[in-house]
VOSE-458562 format. One record per atom (N, C-alpha, C, CB): residue number from 1; residue in one letter; atom name; x, y, z. Coordinates in Angstrom, 3 decimals, decimal comma. Glycine has a CB too. Layout:
N
r nr->NUM rest->A atom->CA X->X Y->Y Z->Z
...
END
This chain:
97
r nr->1 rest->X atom->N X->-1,824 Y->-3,878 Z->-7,042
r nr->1 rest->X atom->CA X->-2,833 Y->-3,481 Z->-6,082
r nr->1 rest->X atom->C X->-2,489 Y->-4,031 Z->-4,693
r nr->1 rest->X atom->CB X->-4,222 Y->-3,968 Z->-6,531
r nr->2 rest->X atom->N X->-2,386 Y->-5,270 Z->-4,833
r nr->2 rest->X atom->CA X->-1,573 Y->-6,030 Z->-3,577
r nr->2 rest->X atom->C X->-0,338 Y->-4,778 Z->-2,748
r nr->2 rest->X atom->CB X->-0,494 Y->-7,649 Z->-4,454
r nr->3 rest->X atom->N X->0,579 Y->-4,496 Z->-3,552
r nr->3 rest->X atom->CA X->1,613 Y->-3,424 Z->-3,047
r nr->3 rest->X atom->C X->1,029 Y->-2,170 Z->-2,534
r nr->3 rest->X atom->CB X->2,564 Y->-3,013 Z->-4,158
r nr->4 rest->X atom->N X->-0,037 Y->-1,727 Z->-3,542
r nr->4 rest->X atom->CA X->-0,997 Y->-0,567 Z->-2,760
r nr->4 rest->X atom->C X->-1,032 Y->-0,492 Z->-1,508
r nr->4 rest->X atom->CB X->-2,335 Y->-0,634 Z->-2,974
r nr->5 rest->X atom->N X->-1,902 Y->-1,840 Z->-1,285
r nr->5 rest->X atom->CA X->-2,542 Y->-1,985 Z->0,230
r nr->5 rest->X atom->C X->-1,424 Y->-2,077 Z->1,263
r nr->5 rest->X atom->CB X->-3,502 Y->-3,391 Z->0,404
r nr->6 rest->X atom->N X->-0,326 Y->-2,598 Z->0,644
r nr->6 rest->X atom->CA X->0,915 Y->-3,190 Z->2,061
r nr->6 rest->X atom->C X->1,411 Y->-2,208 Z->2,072
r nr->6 rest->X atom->CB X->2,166 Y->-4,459 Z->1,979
r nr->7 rest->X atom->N X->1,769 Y->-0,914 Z->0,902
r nr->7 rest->X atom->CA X->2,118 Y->0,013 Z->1,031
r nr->7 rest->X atom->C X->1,607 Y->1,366 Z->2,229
r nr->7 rest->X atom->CB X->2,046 Y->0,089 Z->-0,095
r nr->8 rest->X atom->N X->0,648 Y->1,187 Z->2,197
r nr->8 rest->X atom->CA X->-0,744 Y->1,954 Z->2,797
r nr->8 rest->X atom->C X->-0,481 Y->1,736 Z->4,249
r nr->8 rest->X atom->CB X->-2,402 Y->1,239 Z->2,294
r nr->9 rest->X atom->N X->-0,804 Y->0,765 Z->4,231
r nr->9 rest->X atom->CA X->-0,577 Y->-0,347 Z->5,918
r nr->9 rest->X atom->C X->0,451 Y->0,182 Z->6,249
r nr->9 rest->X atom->CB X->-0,270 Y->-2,232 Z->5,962
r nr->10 rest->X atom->N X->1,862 Y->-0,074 Z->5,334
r nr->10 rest->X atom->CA X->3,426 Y->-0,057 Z->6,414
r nr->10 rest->X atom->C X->3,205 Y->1,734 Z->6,397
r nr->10 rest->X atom->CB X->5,561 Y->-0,893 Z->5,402
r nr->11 rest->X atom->N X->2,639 Y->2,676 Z->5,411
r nr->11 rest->X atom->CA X->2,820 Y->4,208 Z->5,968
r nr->11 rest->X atom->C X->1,735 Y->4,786 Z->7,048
r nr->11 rest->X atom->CB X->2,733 Y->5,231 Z->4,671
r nr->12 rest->X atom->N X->0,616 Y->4,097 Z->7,162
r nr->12 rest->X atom->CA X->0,228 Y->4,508 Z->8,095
r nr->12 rest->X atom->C X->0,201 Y->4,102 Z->9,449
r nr->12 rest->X atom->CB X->-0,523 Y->4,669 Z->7,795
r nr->13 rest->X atom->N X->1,421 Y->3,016 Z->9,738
r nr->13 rest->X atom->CA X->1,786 Y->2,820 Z->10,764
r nr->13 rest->X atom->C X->1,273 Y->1,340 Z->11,423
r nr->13 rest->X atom->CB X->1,462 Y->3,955 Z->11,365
r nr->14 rest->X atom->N X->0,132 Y->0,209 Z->10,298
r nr->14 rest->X atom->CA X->-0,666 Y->-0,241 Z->10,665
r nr->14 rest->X atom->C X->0,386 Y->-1,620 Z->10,702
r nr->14 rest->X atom->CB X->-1,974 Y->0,007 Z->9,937
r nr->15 rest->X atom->N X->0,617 Y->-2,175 Z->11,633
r nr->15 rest->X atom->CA X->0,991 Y->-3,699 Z->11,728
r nr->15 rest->X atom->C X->0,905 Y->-4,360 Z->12,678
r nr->15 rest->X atom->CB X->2,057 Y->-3,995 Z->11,490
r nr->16 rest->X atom->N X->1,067 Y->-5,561 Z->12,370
r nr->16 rest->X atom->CA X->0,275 Y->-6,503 Z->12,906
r nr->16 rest->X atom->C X->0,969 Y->-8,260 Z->13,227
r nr->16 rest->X atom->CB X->-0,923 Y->-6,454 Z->11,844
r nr->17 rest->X atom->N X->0,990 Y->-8,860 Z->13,920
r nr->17 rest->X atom->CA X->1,494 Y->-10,161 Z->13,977
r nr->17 rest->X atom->C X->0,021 Y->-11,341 Z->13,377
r nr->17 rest->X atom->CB X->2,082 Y->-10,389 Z->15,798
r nr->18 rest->X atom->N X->-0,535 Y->-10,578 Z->13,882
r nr->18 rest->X atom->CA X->-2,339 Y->-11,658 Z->13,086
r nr->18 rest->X atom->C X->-1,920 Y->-11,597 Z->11,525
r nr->18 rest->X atom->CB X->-4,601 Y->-10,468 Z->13,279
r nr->19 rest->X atom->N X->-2,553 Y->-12,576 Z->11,118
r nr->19 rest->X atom->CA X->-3,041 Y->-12,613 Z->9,644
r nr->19 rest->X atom->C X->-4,096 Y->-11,746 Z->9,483
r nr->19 rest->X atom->CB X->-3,497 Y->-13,965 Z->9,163
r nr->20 rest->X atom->N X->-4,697 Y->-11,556 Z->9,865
r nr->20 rest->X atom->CA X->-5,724 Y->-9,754 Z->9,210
r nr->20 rest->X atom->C X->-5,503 Y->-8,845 Z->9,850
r nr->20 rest->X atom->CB X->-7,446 Y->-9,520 Z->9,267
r nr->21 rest->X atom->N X->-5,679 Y->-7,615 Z->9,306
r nr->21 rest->X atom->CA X->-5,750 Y->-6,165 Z->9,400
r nr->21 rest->X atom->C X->-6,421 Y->-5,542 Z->8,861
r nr->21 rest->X atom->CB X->-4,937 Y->-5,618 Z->9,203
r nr->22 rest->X atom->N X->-7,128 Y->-4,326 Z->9,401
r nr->22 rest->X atom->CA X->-8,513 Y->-3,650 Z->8,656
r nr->22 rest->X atom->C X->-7,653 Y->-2,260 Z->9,266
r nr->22 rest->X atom->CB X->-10,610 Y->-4,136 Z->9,363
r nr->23 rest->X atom->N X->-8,162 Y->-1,398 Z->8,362
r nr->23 rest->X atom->CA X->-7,775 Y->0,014 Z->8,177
r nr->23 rest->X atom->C X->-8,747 Y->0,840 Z->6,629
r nr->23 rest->X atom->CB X->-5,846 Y->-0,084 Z->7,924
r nr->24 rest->X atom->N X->-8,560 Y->2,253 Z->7,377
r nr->24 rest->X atom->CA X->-9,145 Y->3,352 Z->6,760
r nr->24 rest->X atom->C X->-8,819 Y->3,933 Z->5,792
r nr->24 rest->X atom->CB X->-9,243 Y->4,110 Z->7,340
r nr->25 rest->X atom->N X->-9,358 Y->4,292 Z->4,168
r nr->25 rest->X atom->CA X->-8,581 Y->4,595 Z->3,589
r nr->25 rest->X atom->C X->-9,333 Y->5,795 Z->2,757
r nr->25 rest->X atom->CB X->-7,992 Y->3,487 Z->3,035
r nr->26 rest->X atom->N X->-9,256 Y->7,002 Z->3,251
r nr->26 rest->X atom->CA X->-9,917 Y->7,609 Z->2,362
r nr->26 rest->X atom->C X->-10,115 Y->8,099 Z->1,027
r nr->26 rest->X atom->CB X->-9,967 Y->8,100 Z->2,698
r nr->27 rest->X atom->N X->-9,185 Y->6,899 Z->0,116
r nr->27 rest->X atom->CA X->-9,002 Y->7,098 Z->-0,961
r nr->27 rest->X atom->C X->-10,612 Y->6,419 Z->-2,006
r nr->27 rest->X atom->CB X->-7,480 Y->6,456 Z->-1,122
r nr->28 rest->X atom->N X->-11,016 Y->6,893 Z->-2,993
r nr->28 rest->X atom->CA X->-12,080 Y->6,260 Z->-3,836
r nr->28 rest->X atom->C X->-11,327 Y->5,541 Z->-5,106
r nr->28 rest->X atom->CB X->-13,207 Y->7,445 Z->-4,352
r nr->29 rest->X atom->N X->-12,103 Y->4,903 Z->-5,566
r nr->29 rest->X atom->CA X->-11,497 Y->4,087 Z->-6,592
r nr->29 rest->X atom->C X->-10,674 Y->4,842 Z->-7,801
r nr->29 rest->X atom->CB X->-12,624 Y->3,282 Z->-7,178
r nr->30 rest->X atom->N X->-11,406 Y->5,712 Z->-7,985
r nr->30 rest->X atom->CA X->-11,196 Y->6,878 Z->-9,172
r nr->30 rest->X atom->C X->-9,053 Y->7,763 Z->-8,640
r nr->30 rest->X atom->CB X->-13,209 Y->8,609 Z->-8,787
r nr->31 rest->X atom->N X->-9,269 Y->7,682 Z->-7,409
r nr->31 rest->X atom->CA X->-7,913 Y->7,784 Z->-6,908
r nr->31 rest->X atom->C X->-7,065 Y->7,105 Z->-6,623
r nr->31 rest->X atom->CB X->-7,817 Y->8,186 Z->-6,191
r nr->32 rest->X atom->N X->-7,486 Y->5,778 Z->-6,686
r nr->32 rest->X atom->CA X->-6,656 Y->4,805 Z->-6,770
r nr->32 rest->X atom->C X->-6,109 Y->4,234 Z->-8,189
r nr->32 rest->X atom->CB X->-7,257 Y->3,901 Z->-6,084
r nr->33 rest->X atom->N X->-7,433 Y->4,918 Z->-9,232
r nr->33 rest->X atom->CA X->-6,522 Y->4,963 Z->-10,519
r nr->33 rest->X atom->C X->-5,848 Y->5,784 Z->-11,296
r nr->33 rest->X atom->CB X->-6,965 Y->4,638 Z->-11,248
r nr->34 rest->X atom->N X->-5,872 Y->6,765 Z->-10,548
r nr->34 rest->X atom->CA X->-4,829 Y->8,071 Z->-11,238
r nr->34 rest->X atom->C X->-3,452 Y->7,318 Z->-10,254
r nr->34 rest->X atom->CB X->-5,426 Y->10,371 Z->-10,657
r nr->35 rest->X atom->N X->-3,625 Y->7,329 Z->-8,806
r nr->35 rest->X atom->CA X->-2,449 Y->6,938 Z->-8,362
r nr->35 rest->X atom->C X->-1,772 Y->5,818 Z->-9,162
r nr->35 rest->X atom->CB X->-2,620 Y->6,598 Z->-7,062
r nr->36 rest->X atom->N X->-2,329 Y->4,764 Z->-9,205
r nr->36 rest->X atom->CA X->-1,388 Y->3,760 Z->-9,864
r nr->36 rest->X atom->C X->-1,552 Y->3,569 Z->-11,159
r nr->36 rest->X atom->CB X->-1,450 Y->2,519 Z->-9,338
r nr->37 rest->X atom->N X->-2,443 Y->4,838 Z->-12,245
r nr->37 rest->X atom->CA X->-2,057 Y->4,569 Z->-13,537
r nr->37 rest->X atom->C X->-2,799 Y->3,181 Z->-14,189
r nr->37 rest->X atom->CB X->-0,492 Y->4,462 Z->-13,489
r nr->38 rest->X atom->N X->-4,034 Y->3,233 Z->-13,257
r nr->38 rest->X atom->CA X->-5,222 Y->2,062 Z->-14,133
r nr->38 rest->X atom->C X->-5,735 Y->2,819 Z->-14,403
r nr->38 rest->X atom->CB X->-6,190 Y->0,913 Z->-13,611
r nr->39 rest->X atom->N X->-6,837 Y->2,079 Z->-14,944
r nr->39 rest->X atom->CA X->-8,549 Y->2,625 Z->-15,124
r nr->39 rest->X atom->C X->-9,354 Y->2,057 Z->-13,995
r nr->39 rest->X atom->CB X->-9,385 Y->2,032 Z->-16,659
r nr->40 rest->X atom->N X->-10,443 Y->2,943 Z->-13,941
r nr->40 rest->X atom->CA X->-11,403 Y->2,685 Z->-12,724
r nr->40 rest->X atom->C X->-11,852 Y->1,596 Z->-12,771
r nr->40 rest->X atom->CB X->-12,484 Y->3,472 Z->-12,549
r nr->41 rest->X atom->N X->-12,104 Y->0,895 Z->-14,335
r nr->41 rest->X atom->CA X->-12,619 Y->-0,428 Z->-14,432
r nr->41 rest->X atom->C X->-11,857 Y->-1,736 Z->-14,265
r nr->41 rest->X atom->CB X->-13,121 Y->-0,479 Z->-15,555
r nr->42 rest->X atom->N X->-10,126 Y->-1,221 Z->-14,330
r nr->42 rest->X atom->CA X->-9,623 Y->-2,397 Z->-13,728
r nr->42 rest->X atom->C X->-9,344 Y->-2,530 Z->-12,214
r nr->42 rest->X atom->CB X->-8,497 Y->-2,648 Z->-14,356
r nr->43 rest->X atom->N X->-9,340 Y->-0,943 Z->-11,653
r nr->43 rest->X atom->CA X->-9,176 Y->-0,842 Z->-9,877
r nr->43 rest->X atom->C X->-10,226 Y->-2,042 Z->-9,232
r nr->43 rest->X atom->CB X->-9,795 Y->1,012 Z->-9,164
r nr->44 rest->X atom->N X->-11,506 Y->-1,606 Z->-10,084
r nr->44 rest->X atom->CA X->-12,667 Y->-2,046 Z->-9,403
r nr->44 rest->X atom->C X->-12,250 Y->-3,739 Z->-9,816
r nr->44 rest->X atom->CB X->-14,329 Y->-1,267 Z->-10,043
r nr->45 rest->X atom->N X->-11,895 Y->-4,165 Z->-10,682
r nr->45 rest->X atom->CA X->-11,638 Y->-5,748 Z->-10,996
r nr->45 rest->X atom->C X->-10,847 Y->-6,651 Z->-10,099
r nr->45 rest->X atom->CB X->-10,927 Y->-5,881 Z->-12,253
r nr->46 rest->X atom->N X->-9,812 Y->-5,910 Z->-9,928
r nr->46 rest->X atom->CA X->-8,558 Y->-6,168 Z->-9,195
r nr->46 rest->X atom->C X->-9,181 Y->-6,224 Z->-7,685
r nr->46 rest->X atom->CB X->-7,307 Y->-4,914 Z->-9,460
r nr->47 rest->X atom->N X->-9,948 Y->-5,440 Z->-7,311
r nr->47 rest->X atom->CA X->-10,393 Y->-5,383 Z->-5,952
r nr->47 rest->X atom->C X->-11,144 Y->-6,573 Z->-5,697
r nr->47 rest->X atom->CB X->-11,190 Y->-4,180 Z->-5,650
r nr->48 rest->X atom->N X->-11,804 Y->-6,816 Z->-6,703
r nr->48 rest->X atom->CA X->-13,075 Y->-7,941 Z->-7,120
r nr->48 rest->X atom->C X->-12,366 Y->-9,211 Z->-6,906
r nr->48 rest->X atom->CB X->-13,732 Y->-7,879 Z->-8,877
r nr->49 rest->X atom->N X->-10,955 Y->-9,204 Z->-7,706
r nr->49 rest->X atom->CA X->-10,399 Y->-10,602 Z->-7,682
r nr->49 rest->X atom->C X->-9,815 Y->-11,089 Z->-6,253
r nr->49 rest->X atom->CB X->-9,243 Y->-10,678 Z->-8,758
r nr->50 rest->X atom->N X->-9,530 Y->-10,031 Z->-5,349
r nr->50 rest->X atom->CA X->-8,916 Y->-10,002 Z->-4,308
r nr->50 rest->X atom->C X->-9,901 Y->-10,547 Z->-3,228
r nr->50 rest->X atom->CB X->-8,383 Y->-8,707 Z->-4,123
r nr->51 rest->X atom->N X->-11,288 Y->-9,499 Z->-3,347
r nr->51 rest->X atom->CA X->-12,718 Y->-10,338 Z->-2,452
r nr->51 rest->X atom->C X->-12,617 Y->-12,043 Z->-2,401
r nr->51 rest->X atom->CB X->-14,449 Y->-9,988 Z->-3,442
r nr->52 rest->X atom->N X->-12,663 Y->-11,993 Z->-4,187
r nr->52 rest->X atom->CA X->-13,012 Y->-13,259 Z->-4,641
r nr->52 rest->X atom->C X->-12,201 Y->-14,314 Z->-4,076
r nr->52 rest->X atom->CB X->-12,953 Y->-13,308 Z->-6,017
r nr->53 rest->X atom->N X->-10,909 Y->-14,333 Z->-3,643
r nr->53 rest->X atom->CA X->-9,906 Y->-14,957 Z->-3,707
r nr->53 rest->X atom->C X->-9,694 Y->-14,955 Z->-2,057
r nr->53 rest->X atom->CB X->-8,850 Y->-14,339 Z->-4,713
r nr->54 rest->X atom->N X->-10,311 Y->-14,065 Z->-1,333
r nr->54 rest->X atom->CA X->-10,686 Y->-14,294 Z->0,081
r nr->54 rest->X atom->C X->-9,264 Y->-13,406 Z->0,353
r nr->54 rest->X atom->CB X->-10,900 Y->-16,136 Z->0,742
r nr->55 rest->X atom->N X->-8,978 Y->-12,319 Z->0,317
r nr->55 rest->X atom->CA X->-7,701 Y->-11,989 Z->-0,050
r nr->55 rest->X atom->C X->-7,744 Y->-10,243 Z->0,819
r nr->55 rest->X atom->CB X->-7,492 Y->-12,108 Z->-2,034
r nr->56 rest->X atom->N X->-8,636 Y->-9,660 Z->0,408
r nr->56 rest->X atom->CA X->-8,590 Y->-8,218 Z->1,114
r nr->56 rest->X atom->C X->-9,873 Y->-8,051 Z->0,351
r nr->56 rest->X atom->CB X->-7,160 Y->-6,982 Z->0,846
r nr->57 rest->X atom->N X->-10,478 Y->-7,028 Z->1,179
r nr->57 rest->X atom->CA X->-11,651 Y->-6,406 Z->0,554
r nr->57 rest->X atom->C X->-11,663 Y->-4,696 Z->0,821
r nr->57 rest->X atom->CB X->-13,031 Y->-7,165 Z->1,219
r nr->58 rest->X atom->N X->-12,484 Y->-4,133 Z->-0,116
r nr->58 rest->X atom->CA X->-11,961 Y->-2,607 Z->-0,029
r nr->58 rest->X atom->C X->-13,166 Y->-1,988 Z->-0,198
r nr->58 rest->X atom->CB X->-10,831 Y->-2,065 Z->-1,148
r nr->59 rest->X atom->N X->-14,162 Y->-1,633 Z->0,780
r nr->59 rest->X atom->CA X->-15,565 Y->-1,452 Z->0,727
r nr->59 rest->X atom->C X->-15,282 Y->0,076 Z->1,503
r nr->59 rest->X atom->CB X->-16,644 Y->-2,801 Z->1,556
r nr->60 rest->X atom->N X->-16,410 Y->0,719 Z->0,992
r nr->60 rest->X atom->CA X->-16,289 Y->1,919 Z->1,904
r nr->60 rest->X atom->C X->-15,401 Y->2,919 Z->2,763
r nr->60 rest->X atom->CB X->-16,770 Y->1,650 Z->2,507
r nr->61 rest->X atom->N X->-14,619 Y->3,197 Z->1,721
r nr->61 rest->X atom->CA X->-12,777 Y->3,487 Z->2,092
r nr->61 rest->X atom->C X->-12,224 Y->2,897 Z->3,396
r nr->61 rest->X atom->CB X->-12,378 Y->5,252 Z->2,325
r nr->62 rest->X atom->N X->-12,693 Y->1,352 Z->3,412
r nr->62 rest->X atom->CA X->-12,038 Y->0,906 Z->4,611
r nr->62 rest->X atom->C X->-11,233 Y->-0,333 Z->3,813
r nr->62 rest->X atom->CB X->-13,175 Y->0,455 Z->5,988
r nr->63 rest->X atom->N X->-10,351 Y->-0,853 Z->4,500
r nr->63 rest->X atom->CA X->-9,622 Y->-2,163 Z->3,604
r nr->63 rest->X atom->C X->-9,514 Y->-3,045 Z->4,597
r nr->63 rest->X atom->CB X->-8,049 Y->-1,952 Z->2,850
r nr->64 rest->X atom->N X->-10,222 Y->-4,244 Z->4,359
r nr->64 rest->X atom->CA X->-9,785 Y->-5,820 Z->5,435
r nr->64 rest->X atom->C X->-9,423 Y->-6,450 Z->5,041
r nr->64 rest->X atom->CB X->-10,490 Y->-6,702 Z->6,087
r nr->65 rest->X atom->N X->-8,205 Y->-6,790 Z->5,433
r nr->65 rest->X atom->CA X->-7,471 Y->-7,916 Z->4,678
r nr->65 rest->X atom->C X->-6,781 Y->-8,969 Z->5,323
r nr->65 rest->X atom->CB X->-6,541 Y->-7,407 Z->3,898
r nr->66 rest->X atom->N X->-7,496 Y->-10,130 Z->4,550
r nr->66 rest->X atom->CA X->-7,822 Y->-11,306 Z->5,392
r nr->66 rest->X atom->C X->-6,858 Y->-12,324 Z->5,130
r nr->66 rest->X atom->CB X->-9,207 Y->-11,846 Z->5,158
r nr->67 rest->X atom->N X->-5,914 Y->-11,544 Z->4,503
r nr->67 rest->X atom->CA X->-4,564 Y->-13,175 Z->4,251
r nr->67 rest->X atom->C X->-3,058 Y->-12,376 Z->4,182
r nr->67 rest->X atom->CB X->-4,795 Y->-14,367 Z->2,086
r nr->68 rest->X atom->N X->-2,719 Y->-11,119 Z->5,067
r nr->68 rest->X atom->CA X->-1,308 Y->-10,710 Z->4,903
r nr->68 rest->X atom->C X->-0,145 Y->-11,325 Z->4,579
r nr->68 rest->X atom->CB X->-0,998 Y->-10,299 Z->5,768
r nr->69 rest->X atom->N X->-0,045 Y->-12,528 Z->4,893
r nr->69 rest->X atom->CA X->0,790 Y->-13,533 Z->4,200
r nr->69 rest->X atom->C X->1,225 Y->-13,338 Z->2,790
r nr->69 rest->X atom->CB X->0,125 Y->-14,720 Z->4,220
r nr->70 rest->X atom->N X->-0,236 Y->-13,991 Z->2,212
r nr->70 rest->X atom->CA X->-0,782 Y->-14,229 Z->1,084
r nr->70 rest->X atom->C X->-0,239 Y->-12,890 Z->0,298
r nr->70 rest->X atom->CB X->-2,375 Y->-14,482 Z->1,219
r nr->71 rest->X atom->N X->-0,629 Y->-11,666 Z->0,650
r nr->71 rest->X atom->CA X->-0,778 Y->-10,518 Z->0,275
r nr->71 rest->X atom->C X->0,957 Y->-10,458 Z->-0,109
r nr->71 rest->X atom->CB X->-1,557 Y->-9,486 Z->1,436
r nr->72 rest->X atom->N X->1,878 Y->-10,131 Z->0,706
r nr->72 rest->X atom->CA X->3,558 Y->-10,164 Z->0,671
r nr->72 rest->X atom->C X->3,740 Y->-10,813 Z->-0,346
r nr->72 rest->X atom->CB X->4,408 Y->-10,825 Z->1,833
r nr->73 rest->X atom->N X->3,443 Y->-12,267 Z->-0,473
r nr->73 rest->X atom->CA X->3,760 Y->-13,257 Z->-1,159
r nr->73 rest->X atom->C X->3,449 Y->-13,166 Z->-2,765
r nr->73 rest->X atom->CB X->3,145 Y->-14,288 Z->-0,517
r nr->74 rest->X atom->N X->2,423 Y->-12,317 Z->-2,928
r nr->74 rest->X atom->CA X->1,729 Y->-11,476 Z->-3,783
r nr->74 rest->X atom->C X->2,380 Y->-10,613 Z->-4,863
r nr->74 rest->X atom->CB X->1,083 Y->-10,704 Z->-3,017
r nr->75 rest->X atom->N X->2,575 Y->-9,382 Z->-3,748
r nr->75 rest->X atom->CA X->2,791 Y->-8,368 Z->-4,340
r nr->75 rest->X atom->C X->4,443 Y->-8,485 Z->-4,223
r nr->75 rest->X atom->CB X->1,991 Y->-7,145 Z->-3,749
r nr->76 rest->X atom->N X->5,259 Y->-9,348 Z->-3,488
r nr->76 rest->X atom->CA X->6,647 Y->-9,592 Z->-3,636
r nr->76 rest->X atom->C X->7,256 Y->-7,982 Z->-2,699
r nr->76 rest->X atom->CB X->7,101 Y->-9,792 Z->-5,615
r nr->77 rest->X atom->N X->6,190 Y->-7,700 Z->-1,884
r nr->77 rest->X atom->CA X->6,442 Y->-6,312 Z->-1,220
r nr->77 rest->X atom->C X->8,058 Y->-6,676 Z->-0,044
r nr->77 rest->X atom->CB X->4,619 Y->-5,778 Z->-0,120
r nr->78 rest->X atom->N X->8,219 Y->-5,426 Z->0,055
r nr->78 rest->X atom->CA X->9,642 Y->-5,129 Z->1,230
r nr->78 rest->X atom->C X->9,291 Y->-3,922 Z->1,575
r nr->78 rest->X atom->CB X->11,408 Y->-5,085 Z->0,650
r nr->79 rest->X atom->N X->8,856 Y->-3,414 Z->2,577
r nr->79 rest->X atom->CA X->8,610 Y->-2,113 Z->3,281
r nr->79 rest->X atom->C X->9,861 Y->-1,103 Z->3,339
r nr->79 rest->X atom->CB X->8,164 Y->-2,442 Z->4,743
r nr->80 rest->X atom->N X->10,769 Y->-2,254 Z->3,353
r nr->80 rest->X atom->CA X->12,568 Y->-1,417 Z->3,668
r nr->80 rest->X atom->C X->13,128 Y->-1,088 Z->2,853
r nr->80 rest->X atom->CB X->13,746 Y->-2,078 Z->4,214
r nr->81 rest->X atom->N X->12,602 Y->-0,669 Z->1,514
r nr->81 rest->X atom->CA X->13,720 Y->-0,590 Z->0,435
r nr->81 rest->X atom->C X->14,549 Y->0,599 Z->0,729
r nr->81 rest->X atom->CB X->13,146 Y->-0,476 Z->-1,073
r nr->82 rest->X atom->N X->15,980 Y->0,260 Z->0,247
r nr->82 rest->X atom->CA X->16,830 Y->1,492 Z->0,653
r nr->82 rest->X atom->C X->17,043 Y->2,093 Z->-0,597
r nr->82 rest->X atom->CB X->18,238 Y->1,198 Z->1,416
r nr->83 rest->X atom->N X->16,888 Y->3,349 Z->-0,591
r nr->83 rest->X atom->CA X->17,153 Y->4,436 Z->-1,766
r nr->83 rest->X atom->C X->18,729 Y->4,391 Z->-1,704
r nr->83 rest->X atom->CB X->16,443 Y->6,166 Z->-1,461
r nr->84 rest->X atom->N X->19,040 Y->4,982 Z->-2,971
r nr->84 rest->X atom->CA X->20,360 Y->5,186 Z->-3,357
r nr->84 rest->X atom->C X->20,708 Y->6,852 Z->-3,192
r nr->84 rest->X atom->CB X->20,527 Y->4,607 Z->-4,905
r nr->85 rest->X atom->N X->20,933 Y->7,376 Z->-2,084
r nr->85 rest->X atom->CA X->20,863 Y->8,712 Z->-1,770
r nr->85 rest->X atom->C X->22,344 Y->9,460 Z->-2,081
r nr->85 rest->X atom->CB X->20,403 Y->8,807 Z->-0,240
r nr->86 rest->X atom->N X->23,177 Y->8,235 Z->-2,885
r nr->86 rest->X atom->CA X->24,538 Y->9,011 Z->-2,468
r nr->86 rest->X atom->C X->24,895 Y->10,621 Z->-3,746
r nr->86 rest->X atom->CB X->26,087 Y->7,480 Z->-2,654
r nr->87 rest->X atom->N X->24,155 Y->10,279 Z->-4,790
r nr->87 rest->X atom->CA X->23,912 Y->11,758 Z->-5,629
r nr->87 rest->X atom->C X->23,409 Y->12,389 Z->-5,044
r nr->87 rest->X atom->CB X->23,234 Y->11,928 Z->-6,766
r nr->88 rest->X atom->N X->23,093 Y->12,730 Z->-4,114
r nr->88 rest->X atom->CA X->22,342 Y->13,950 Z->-3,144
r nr->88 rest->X atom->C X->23,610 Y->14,877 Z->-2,815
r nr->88 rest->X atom->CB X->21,521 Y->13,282 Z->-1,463
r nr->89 rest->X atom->N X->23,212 Y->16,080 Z->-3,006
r nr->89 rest->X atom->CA X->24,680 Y->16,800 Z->-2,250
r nr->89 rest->X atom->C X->24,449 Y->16,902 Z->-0,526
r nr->89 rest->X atom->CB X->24,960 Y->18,731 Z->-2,936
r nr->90 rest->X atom->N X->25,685 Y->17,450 Z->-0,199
r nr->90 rest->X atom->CA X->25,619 Y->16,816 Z->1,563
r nr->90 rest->X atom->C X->24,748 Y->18,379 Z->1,812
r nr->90 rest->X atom->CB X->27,749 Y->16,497 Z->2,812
r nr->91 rest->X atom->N X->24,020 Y->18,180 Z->2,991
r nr->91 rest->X atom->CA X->23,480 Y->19,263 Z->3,286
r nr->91 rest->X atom->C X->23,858 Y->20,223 Z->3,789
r nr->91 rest->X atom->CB X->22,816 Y->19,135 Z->3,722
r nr->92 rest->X atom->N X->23,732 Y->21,705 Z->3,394
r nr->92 rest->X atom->CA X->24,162 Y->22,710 Z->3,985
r nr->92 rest->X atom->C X->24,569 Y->22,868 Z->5,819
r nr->92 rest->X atom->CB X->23,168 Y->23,515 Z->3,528
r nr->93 rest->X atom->N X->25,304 Y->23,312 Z->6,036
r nr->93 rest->X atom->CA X->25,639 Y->23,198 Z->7,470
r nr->93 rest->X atom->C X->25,164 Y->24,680 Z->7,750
r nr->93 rest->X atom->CB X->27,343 Y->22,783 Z->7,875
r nr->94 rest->X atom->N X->24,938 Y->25,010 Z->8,759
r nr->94 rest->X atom->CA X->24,471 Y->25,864 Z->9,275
r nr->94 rest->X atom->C X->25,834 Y->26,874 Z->9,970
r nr->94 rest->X atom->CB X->23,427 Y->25,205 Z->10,145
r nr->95 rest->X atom->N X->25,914 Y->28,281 Z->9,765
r nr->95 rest->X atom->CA X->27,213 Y->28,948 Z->9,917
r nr->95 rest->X atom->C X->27,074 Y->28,943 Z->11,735
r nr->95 rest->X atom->CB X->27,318 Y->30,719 Z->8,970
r nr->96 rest->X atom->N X->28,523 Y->28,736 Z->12,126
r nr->96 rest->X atom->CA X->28,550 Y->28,915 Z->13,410
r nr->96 rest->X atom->C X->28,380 Y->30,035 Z->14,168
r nr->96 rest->X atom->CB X->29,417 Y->28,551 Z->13,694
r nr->97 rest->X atom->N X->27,980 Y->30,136 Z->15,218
r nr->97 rest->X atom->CA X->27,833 Y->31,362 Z->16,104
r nr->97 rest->X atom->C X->26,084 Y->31,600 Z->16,131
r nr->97 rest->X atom->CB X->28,798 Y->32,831 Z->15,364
END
């Protein structure tokens, strides 16, 4: 869940040098567990432990999160991962003229 949120943050462009950041998320819980393959009853737990823990909170498809540090350190996130693109075939070139 931790990766969710940093995930979220680094695609919608949101960063920050502060330790908190608040952003919009119009996702509901119920979509946050098809996306990552919980149940609604552990989305909602996980969110709970995160309040609890003074950590991010996720109220009203908005997310504040009050320890980005914490959060990285967490979820063991890297925004930069590099794909392995070299099985890709090269892309068509376009005919001259």
């Amino acid at each position: 869940m931790a990766g969710l949120i940093l995930q979220m943050m680094h695609r919608v462009g949101t960063t920050t040098s502060s330790k908190s950041v608040e952003f919009d998320v119009p996702l509901t819980q119920d979509d946050i567990a098809d996306l990552i393959g919980l149940t609604n009853v552990l989305v909602n737990r996980v969110i709970r432990q995160l309040r609890d823990r003074d950590l991010a909170t996720w109220a009203h498809r908005r997310i504040v999160n009050y320890d980005l540090p914490a959060l990285h350190r967490i979820a063991d996130f890297t925004p930069e991962v590099e794909l392995d693109l070299s099985w890709l075939p090269d892309a068509p070139r376009d005919p001259p003229g």
